[in-house]
C-alpha positions in Angstrom: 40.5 64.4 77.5 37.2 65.8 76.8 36.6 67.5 73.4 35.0 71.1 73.5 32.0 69.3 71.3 31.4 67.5 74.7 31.7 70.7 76.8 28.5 72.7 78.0 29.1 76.5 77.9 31.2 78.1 79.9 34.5 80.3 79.6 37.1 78.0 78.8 35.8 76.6 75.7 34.7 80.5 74.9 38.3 81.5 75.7 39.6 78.5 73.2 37.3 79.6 70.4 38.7 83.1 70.7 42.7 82.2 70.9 41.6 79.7 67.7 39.9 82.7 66.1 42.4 85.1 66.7 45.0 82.9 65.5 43.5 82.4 62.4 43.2 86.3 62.1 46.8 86.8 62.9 48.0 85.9 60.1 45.7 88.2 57.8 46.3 91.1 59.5 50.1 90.5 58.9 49.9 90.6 55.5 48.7 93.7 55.3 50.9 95.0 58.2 47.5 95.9 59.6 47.1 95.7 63.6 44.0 94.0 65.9 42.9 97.7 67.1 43.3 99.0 63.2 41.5 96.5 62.1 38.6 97.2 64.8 38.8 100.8 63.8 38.0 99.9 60.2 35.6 97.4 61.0 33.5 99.6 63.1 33.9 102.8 60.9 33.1 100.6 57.7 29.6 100.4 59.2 28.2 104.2 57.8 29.9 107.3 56.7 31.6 110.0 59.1 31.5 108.9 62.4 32.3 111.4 65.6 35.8 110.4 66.7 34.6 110.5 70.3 31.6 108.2 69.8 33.7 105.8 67.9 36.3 106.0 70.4 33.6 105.0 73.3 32.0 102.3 71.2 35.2 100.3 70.7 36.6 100.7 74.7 33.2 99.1 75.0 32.6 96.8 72.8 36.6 95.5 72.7 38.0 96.7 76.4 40.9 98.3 74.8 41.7 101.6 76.1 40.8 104.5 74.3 44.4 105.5 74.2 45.1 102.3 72.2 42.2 103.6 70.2 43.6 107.0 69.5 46.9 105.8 68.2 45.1 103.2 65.8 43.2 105.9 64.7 46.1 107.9 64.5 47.7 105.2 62.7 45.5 104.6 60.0 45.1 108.4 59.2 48.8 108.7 58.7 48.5 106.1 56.6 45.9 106.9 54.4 43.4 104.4 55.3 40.8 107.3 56.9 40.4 110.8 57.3 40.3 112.6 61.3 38.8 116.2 60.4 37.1 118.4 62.9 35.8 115.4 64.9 35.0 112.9 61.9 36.2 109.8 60.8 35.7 108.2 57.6 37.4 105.4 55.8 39.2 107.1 52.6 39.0 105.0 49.2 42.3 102.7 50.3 40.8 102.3 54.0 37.7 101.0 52.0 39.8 98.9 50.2 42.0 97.7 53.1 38.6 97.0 55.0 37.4 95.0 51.5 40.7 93.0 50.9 40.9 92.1 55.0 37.3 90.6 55.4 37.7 89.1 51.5 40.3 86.9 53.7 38.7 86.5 56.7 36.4 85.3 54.7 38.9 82.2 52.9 39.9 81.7 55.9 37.0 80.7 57.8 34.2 80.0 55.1 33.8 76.5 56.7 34.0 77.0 60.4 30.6 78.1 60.7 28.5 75.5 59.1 26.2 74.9 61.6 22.4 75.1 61.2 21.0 77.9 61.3 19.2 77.7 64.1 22.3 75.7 65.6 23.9 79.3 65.0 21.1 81.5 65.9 21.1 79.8 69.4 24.8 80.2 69.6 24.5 84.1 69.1 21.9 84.7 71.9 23.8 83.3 74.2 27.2 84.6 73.6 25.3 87.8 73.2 23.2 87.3 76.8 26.9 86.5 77.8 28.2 89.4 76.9 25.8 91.7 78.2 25.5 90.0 81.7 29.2 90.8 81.8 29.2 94.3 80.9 26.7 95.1 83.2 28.6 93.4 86.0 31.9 95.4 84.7 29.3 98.8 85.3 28.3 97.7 88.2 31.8 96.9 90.2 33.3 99.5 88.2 35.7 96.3 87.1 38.7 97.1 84.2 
C-alpha cells in the first residue's frame, strides 16, 4: 500500500487530507455546539468589522460551495444566538461571537500545532499549488456552469 508521502498530487490524497482535517475539527466545533457553516461564518466575518450580508453570503457559496441558503440559516443561527449582529444589511461578530471565534481557533490551534511542520518553503510550495488548484477549478465550475 503506498503511503500518501509517496503519492504525487492529485485528488485523492487532497481528499484524505481534508476528511483527516475535518475530523480533527469535528470534534472542536462540538464542544461548543458550533456547526461547519457557523464556524465559516465567524471565520470569514472575523476578518474586519461590518460586513454586507449579501457580500458575505457570495463569498462563502464561493469560497466553500455551500449554498447560500445554508448560509442564511448559519447566519441566522449565530444572530439568535448572540454570536453576531444582522442589522440593515450588516454583519458583525458581537463580543461573545469574538470570543467564540477566539476560543474555536485557540483549539484548532492545540489541535494541529504540529501537523504543519514543514519548511517553509516546503509549505509555501504547498499553498501555490493547492491555491492554482483551486482556482483552475473554479474557473472550470464558471465555465460549465457545474454545482
Amino acid at each position: 500500500m503506498q503511503t500518501t508521502a509517496n503519492q504525487p498530487l492529485n485528488p485523492q490524497v487532497i481528499g484524505k487530507t481534508e476528511s483527516a482535517l475535518g475530523a480533527l475539527l469535528g470534534p472542536v466545533l462540538a464542544e461548543t455546539g458550533t456547526s461547519f457553516e457557523q464556524w465559516v461564518v465567524l471565520a470569514v466575518t472575523a476578518d474586519g468589522g461590518p460586513v454586507d450580508r449579501a457580500e458575505l453570503v457570495a463569498r462563502i457559496v464561493e469560497a466553500r460551495k455551500f449554498t447560500a441558503g445554508d448560509v442564511e440559516v448559519a447566519i441566522a443561527e449565530l444572530a439568535a444566538a448572540g454570536g453576531l449582529t444582522d442589522e440593515a444589511g450588516k454583519v458583525e461578530l458581537t463580543a461573545a461571537g469574538l470570543d467564540l471565534h477566539r476560543r474555536i481557533r485557540g483549539r484548532i490551534h492545540e489541535v494541529t500545532s504540529g501537523l504543519f511542520d514543514f519548511p517553509a518553503e516546503d509549505l509555501a510550495t504547498a499553498g501555490r499549488v493547492l491555491t492554482a488548484v483551486t482556482a483552475r477549478a473554479n474557473a472550470f465550475l464558471a465555465a460549465h456552469a457545474v454545482r
